[in-house]
C-alpha positions in Angstrom: 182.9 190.8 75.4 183.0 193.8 73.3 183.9 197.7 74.3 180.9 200.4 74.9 181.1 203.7 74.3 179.4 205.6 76.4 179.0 209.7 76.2 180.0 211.8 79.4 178.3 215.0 80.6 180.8 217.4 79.0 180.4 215.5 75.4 183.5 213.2 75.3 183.1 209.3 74.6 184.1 207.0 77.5 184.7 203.2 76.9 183.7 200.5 79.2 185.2 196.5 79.1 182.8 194.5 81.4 184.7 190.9 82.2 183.6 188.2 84.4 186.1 185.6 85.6 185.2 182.1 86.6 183.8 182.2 89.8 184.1 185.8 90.6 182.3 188.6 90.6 181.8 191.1 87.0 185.0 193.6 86.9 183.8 196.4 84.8 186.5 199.2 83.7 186.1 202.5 82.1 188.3 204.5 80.2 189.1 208.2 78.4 190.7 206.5 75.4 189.8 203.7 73.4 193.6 202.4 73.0 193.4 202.2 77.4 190.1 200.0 76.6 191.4 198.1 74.0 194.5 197.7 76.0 192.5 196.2 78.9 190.7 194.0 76.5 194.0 192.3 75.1 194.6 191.7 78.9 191.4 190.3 79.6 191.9 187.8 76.6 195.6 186.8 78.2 193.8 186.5 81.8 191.3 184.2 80.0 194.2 182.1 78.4 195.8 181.8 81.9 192.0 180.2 83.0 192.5 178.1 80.3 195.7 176.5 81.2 195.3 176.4 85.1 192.0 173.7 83.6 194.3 172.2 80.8 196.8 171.7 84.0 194.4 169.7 86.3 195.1 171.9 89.1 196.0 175.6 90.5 199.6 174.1 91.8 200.9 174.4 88.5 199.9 177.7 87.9 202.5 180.2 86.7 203.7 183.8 87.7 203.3 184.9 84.8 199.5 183.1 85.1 198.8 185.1 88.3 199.9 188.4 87.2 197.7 188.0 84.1 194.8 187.5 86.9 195.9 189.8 88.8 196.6 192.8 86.6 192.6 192.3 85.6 191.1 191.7 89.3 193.4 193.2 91.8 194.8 196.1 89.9 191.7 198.1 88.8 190.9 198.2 92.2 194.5 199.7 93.9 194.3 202.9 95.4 197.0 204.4 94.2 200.5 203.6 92.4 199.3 201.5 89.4 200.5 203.1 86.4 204.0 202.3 88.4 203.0 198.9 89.9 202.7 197.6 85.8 206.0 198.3 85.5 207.1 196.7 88.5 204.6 193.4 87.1 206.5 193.4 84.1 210.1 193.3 85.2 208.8 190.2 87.4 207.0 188.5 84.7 210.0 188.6 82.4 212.3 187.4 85.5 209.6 184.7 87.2 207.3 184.6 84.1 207.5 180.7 83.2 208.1 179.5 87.2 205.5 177.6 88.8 203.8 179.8 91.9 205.0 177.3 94.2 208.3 176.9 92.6 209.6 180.3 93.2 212.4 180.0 96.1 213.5 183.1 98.7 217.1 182.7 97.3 216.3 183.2 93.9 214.4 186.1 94.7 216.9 187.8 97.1 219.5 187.3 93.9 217.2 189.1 91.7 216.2 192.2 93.8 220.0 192.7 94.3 220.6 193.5 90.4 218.1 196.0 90.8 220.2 198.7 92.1 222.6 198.5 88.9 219.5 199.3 87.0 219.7 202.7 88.7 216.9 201.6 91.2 216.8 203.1 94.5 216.2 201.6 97.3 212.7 202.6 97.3 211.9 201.6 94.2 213.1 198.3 95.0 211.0 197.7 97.9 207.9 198.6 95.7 209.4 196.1 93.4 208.9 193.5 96.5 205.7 194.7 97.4 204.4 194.2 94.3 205.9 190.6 93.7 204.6 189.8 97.4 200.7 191.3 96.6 200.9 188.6 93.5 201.7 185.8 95.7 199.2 186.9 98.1 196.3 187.2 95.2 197.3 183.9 94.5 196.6 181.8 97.3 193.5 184.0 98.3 192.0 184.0 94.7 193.1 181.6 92.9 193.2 178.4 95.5 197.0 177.9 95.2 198.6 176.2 98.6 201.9 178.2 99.0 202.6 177.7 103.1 204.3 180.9 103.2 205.3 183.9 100.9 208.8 183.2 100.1 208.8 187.9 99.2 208.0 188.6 103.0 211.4 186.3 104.1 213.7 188.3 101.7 215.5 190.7 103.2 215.7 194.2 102.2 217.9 196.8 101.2 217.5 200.0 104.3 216.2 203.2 103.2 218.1 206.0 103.2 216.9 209.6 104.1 214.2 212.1 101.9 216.5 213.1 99.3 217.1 216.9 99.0 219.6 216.5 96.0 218.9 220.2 93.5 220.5 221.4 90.5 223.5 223.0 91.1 224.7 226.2 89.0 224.1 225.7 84.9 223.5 221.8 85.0 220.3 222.3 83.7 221.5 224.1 81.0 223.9 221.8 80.0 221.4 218.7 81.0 219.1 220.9 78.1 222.3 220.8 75.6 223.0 217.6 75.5 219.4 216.9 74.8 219.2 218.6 72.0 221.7 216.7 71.0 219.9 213.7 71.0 218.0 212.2 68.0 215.2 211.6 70.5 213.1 215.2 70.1 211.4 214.0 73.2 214.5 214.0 75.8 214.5 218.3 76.0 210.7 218.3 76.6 210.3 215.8 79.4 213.2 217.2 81.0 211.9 220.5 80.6 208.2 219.5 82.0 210.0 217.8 85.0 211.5 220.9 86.2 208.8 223.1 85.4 205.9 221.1 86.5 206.9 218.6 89.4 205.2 216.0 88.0 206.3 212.2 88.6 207.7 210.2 85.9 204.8 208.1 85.7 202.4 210.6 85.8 204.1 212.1 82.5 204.8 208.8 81.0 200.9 208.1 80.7 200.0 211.6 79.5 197.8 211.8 76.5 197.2 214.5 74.4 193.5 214.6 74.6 193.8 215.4 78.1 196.4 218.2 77.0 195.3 221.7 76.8 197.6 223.9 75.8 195.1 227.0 75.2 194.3 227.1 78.7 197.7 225.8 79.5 196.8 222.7 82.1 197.1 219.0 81.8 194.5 216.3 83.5 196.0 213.2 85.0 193.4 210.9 85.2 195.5 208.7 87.5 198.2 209.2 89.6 200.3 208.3 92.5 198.2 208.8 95.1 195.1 207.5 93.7 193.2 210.5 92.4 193.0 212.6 89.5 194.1 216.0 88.9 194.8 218.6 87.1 197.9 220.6 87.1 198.9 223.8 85.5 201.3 224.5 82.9 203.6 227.4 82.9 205.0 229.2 79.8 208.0 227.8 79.7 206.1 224.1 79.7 203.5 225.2 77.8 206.6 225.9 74.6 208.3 222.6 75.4 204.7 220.9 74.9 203.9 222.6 71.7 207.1 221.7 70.1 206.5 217.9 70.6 205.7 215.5 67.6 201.9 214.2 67.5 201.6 210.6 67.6 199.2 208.4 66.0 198.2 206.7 69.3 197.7 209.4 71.4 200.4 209.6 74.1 202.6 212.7 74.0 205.9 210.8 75.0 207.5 207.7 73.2 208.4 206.2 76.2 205.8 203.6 77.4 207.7 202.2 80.6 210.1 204.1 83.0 212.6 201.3 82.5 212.8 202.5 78.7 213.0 206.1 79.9 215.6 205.4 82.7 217.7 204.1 79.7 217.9 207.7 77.7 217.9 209.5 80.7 221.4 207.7 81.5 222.7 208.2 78.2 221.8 211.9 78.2 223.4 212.2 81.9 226.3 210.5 80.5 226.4 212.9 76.9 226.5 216.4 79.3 229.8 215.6 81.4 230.9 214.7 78.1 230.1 217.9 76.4 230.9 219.8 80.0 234.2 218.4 80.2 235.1 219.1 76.2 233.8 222.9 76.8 235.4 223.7 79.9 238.8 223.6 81.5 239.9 221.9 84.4 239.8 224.4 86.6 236.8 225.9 85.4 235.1 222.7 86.2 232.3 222.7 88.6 232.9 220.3 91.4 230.6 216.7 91.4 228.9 218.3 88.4 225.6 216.5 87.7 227.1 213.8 90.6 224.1 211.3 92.3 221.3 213.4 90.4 218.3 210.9 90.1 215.5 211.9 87.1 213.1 212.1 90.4 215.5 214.9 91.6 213.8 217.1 89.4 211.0 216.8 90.8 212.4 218.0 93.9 213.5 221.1 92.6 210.4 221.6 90.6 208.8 221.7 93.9 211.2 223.9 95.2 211.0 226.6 92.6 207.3 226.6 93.0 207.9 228.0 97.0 210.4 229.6 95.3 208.1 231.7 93.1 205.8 232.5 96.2 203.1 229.8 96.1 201.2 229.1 99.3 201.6 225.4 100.4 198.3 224.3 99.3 199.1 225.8 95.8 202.2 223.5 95.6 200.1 220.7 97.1 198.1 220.8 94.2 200.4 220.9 91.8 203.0 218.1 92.7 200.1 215.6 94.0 200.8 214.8 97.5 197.7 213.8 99.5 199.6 214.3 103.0 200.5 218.2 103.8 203.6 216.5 106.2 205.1 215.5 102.6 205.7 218.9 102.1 207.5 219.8 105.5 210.4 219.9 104.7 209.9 223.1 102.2 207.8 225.0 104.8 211.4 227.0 105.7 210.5 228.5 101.9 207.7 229.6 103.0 208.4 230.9 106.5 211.1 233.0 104.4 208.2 234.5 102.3 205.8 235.1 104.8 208.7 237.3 106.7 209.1 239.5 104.1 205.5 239.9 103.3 205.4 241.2 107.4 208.1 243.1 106.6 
């Protein structure tokens, strides 16, 4: 197994990992970046190790979780339409939890007990569904792919938290600014930028979190997400204000624009930044001076939100904002369409 390099239309090098698992049909990836490709390869090389043991055991019952992520990370992964970038992170919080369990061994219980710590994480209740989701598609990859007798998926008897309504949670007079402040503040350079990108972009977290500079152009001020969300690529424009906050980042050696690889490790500084501005709000204000539930229930993802907002805001038609923030489904953006009702009747005047 080695990586090709191949040369695309518009003169950039592409690199292809071809792997074959026992029994199955060739998977064959390609990527923009040799680290992706090499990436992949280390995983096909852990899937192969995984192959190695379920032989070494004698049978698929005493295969692992962490055997049938491996398998499925290479088979089932490449191949999801949308949400993978995400649904790695969502493998890997498994695999450290279920990792070393047989597949057969893992209990509805246990399971139940470990999605309920995922809240105090700062997971909503979304997130922790997809958490279940993707635990539950593993099971299921199992027993279809890899023989394993499991007489029912213990994920699909958990129960699960309710969701709540959309959220419609904005920034409130200067939290931004003092959200930007406290930033600063931090000996993480990158904190100001991807808060500032957020806002001005309306770009998911995940979406950010894989950017690579390669794919940055800051000339022509857009940014090309090979992946995202929803499945398909695209490419979204960067305002002025982005364009600064990109330009003052550090380069890295490896490519990506953010030091962050996971959102776990982001959700981490994003806390501690939250936690630094009430800090530095409360020491530089009085009492009474205090804006009321300052920076109270704001979610990184609420940015997002009033990202999209702003952009109605500014006078974009809905399919301008639709290409922009990424949603596939026009009805996603509904509940902003009062933005642009109020536009339109001034433009009639």
């Amino acid at each position: 197994m080695a990586i090709v390099v191949r040369k695309r239309k518009n003169g950039q090098n592409s690199y292809m990992v071809r792997y074959e698992p026992l029994g199955h049909k060739p998977v064959t990836k390609t990527f923009h970046l040799r680290a992706q490709a090499e990436q992949f390869e280390r995983e096909v090389k852990r899937a192969k190790g995984a192959d190695t043991l379920d032989q070494l055991a004698g049978t698929t019952q005493k295969a692992t979780i962490a055997q049938a992520i491996a398998r499925y990370r290479l088979e089932a992964l490449p191949r999801l339409a949308k949400g993978g970038q995400a649904r790695i992170a969502q493998l890997e919080r498994i695999e450290e939890e279920f990792g070393r369990k047989f597949i057969t061994g893992v209990r509805v219980h246990e399971i139940a007990e470990w999605a309920s710590t995922l809240p105090r994480l700062g997971l909503s209740a979304q997130t922790v569904h997809h958490h279940l989701n993707a635990f539950s598609a593993v099971i299921e990859f199992s027993r279809r792919a890899m023989g394993v007798y499991v007489p029912e998926n213990p994920v699909r008897l958990v129960a699960r938290p309710k969701l709540g309504k959309s959220r419609d949670r904005r920034l409130k007079g200067d939290e931004l600014q003092w959200l930007l402040k406290a930033a600063h503040q931090s000996p993480n350079p990158d904190l100001t930028g991807i808060i500032t990108l957020a806002v001005e972009s309306s770009m998911r977290l995940g979406e950010m979190l894989a950017m690579r500079w390669p794919l940055v152009d800051l000339k022509r001020r857009i940014v090309h997400l090979p992946n995202s969300k929803n499945g398909e690529s695209r490419t979204v424009a960067l305002s002025s204000t982005a364009t600064r906050a990109l330009a003052g980042l550090p380069r890295r050696i490896d490519g990506r624009v953010w030091g962050w690889v996971a959102a776990d490790s982001f959700e981490g500084a994003w806390r501690r930044c939250k936690a630094r501005t009430v800090r530095i709000y409360e020491e530089a204000t009085a009492e009474s001076d205090r804006m009321r539930d300052f920076l109270s229930d704001l979610r990184f993802h609420d940015l997002r939100h009033e990202a999209t907002s702003r952009l109605f805001e500014k006078g974009l038609g809905i399919m301008e904002v639709a290409s922009m923030t990424g949603h596939k489904s026009l009805s996603m953006l509904k509940r902003y369409t009062h933005m642009d009702a109020e536009r339109l009747a001034k433009k009639l005047g």
